[in-house]
C-alpha positions as CSV (number, residue, x, y, z in Angstrom):
1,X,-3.8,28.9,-4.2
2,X,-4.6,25.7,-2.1
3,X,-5.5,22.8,-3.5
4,X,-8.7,20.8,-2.2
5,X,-8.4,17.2,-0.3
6,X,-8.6,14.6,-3.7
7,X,-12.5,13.8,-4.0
8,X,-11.6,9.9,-4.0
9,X,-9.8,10.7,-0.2
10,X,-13.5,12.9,1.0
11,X,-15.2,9.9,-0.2
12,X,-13.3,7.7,2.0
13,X,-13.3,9.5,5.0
14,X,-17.0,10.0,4.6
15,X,-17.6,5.9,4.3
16,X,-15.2,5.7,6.8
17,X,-16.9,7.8,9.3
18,X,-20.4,6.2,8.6
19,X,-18.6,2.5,9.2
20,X,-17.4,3.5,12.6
21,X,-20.9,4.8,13.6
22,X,-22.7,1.7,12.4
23,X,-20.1,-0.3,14.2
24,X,-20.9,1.5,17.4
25,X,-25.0,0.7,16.6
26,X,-25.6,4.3,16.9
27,X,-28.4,6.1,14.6
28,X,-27.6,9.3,13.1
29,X,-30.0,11.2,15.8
30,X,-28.1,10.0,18.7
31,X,-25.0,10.9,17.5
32,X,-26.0,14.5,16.2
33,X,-27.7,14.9,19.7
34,X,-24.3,13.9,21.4
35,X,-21.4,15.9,19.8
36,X,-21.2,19.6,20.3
37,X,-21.6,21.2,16.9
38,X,-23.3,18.4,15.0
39,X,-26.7,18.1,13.6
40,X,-28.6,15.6,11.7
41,X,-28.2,17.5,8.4
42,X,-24.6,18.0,9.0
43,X,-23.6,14.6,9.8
44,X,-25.8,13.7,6.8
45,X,-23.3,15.7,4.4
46,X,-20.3,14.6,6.3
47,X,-21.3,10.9,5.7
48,X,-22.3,11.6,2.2
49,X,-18.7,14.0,1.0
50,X,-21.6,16.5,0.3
51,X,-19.9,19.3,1.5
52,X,-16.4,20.5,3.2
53,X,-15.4,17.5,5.9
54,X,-13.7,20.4,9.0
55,X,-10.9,18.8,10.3
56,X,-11.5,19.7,13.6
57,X,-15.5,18.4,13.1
58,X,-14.1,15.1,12.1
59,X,-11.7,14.6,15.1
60,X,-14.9,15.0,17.4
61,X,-16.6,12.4,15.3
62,X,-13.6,10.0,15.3
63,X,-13.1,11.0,19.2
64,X,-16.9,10.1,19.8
65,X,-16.4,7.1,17.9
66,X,-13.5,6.0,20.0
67,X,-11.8,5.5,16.6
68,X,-7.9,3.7,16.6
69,X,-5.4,6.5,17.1
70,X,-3.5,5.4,13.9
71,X,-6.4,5.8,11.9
72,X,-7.5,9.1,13.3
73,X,-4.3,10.6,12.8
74,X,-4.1,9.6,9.4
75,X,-7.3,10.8,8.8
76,X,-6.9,13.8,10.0
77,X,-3.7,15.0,8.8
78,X,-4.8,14.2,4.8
79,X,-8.0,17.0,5.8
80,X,-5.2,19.6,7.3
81,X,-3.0,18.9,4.1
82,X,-6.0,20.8,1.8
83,X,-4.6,24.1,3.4
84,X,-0.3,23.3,2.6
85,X,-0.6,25.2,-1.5
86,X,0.2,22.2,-3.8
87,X,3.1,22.1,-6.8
88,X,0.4,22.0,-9.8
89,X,-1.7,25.4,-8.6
90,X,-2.3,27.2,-11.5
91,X,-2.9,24.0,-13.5
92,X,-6.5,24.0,-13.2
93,X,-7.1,22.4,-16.6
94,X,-5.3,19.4,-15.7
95,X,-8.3,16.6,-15.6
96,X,-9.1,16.9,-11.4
97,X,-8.3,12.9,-11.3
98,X,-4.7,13.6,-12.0
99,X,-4.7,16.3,-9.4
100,X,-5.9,14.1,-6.8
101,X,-3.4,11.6,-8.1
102,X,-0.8,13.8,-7.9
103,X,-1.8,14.7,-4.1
104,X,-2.7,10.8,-3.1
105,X,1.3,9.4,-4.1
106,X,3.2,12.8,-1.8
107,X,1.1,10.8,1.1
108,X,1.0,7.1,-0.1
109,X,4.1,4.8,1.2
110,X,3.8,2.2,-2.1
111,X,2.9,2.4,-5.3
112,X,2.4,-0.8,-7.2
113,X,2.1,-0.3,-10.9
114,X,1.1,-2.4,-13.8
115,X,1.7,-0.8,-17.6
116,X,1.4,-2.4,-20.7
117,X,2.3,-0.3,-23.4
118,X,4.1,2.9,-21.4
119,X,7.0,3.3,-19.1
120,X,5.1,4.4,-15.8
121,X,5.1,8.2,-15.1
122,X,7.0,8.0,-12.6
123,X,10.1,6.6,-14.5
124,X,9.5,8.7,-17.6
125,X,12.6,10.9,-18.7
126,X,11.5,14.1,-19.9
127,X,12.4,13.6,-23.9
128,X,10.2,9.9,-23.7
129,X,7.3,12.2,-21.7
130,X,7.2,14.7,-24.2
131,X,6.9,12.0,-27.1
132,X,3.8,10.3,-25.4
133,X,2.3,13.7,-24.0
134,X,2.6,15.4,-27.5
135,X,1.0,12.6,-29.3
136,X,-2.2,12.9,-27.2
137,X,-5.7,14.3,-28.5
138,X,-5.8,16.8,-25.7
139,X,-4.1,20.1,-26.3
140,X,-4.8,22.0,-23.1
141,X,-3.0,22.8,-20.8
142,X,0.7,22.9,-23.0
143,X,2.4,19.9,-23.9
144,X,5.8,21.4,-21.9
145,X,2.9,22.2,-19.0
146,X,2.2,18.8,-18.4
147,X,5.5,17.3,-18.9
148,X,6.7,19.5,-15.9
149,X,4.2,18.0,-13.8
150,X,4.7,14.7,-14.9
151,X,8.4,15.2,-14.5
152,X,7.6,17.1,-10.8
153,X,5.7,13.7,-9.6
154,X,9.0,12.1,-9.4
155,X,10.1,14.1,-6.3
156,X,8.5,11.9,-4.4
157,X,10.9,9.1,-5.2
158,X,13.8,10.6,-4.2
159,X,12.5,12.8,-1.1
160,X,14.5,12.5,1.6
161,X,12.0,11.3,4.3
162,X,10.1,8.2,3.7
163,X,10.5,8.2,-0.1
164,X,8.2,6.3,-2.0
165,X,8.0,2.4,-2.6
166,X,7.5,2.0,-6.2
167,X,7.3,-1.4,-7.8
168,X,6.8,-1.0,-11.4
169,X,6.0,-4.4,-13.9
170,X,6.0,-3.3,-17.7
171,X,5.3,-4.9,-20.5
172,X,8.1,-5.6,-22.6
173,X,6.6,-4.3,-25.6
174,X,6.8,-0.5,-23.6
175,X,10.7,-1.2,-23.9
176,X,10.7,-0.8,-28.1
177,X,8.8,1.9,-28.9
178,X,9.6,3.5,-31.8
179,X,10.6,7.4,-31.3
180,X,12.8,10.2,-32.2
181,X,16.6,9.0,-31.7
182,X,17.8,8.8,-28.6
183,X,14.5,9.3,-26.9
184,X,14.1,5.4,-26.2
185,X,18.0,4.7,-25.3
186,X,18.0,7.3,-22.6
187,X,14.7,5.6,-21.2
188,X,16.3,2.6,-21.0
189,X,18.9,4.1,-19.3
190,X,16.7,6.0,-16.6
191,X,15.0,2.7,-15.8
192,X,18.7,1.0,-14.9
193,X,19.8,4.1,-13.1
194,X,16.0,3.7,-11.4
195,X,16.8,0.3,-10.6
196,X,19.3,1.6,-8.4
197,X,17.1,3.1,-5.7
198,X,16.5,1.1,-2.5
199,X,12.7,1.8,-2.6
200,X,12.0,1.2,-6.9
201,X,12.2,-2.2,-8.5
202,X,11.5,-3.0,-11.9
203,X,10.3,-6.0,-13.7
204,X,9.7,-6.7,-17.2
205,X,6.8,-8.9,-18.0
206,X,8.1,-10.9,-21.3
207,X,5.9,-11.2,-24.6
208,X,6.2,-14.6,-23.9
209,X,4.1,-14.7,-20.8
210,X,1.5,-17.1,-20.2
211,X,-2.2,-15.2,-19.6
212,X,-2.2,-12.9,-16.4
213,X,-4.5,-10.3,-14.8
214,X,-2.3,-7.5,-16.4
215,X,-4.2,-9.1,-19.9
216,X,-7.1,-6.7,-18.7
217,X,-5.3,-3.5,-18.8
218,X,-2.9,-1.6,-16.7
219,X,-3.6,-0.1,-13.1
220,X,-1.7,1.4,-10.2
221,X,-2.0,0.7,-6.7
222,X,-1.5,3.1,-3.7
223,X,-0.8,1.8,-0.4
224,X,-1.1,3.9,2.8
225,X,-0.3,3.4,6.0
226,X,-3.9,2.1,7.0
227,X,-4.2,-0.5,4.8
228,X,-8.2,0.3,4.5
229,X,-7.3,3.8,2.6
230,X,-5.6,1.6,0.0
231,X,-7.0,2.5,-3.5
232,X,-6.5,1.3,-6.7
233,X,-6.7,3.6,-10.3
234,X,-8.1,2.2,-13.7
235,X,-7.3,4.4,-16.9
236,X,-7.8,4.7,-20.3
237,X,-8.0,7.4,-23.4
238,X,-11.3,8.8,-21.6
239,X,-12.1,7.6,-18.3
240,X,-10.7,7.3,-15.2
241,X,-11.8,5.1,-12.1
242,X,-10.9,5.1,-8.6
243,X,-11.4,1.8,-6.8
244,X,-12.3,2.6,-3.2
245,X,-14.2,-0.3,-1.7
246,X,-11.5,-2.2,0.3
247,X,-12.8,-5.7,-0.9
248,X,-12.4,-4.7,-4.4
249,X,-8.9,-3.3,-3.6
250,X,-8.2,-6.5,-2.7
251,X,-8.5,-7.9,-5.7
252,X,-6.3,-5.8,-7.4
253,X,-3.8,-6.5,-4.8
254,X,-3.9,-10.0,-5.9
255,X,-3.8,-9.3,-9.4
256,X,-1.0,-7.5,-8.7
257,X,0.9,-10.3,-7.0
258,X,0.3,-12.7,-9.8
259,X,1.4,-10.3,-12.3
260,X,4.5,-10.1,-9.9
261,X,4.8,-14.1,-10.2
262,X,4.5,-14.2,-13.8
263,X,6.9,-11.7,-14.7
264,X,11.2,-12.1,-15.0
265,X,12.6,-11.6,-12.0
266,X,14.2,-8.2,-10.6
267,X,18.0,-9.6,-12.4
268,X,16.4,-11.6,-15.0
269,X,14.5,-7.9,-16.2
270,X,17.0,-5.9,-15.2
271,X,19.6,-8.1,-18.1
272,X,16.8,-7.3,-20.8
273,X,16.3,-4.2,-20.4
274,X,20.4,-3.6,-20.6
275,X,20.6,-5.5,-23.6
276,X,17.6,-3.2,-25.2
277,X,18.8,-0.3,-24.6
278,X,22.3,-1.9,-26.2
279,X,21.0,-2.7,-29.7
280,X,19.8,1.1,-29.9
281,X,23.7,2.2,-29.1
């Protein structure tokens, strides 16, 4: 079974192909009367994600719109992907925002992520998953199902092309959780041996911190090669937001860079979260 294009990702290329057209000054009718297999209603529906965006439509659009080659190809390969069958087919219950999570970091070079209470996914061991998955109010699919997939989302850390850039700040309070013995220790450990990696940097933001922009709840940023695709996820217990609008990407970028500021350094973090997972030992 394939797995569709995330809806966040249609929603971009759809603003993305109205922008270009506006920025050429062309109406909707000239452009439907000007590329072969394009009508009014069509366009309409590509520029509004209402229906399948055609990969091969979209590069006549893009073409027409004499769009930067970069772009296009970027574009257009993330509408081919839909085809290549994904890892979490057969997981249908999974909510369809993790899904297109799940697609959005195998194609994103960075991954900035801000957590105050919780080890990132991406980090998690699969005893510390397990705790945190178990404890939740949603029962379907299976606790072990969803721990494999969160557990499965770390292949793109260590892939051998182009692995993702994760820079993870955590709360120092998601370094003491209280769990089943053990559980916590080995974390600890996984985030050291994480550490390790070229492309994954850790820092722990102290209980002592002065106020920061992470005081208004976690998010993760996901960079792309085209900095414009750049999109930013807000979670809680029951909702879920993309942040598409590049402006208001922005601001989480900054956010993110103060966090950055006001957290212990790479060492500095890396020292307390050896001596915390020491006391447990």
């Amino acid at each position: 079974m394939a797995v569709a294009v995330p809806a966040v990702r249609y929603r971009r290329i759809a603003a993305e192909l109205r922008r270009l057209r506006e920025l050429k000054n062309l109406s909707a009718e000239e452009v439907a009367a000007q590329v072969d297999g394009v009508n009014l209603v069509k366009l309409s529906r590509y520029e509004n994600a209402r229906v399948q965006l055609k990969p091969d439509v979209v590069q006549k659009l893009l073409d027409f719109y004499e769009c930067d080659p970069e772009l296009k190809e970027v574009l257009v390969e993330i509408l081919r992907d839909w085809h290549r069958p994904g890892w979490v087919a057969g997981l249908e219950q999974l909510n369809p925002l993790y899904h297109d999570l799940i697609r959005l970091e195998e194609t994103a070079i960075g991954n900035k992520s801000y957590e105050s209470a919780y080890i990132p996914g991406l980090l998690q061991t699969r005893r510390y998953a397990h705790a945190i998955i178990s404890s939740g109010v949603f029962k379907t699919p299976s606790v072990e199902a969803r721990v494999d997939v969160r557990i499965n989302r770390q292949s793109v850390l260590t892939r051998a092309e182009n692995p993702l850039k994760l820079w993870a700040v955590i709360h120092e309070s998601a370094l003491t959780m209280k769990a089943a013995e053990g559980v916590m220790a080995d974390q600890l450990d996984k985030l050291i041996q994480w550490s390790g990696l070229p492309n994954i940097s850790i820092q722990v933001m102290p209980a002592f911190a002065p106020p920061h922009p992470g005081m208004n709840g976690p998010f993760t940023l996901l960079e792309f090669r085209q900095r414009d695709l750049d999109l930013a996820l807000l979670s809680d217990m029951l909702a879920s937001n993309w942040v598409e609008k590049p402006e208001h990407v922005d601001v989480y970028r900054t956010a993110f860079g103060e966090i950055m500021a006001t957290a212990l350094g790479l060492d500095e973090s890396l020292n307390v979260i050896r001596e915390k997972r020491d006391q447990l030992k």
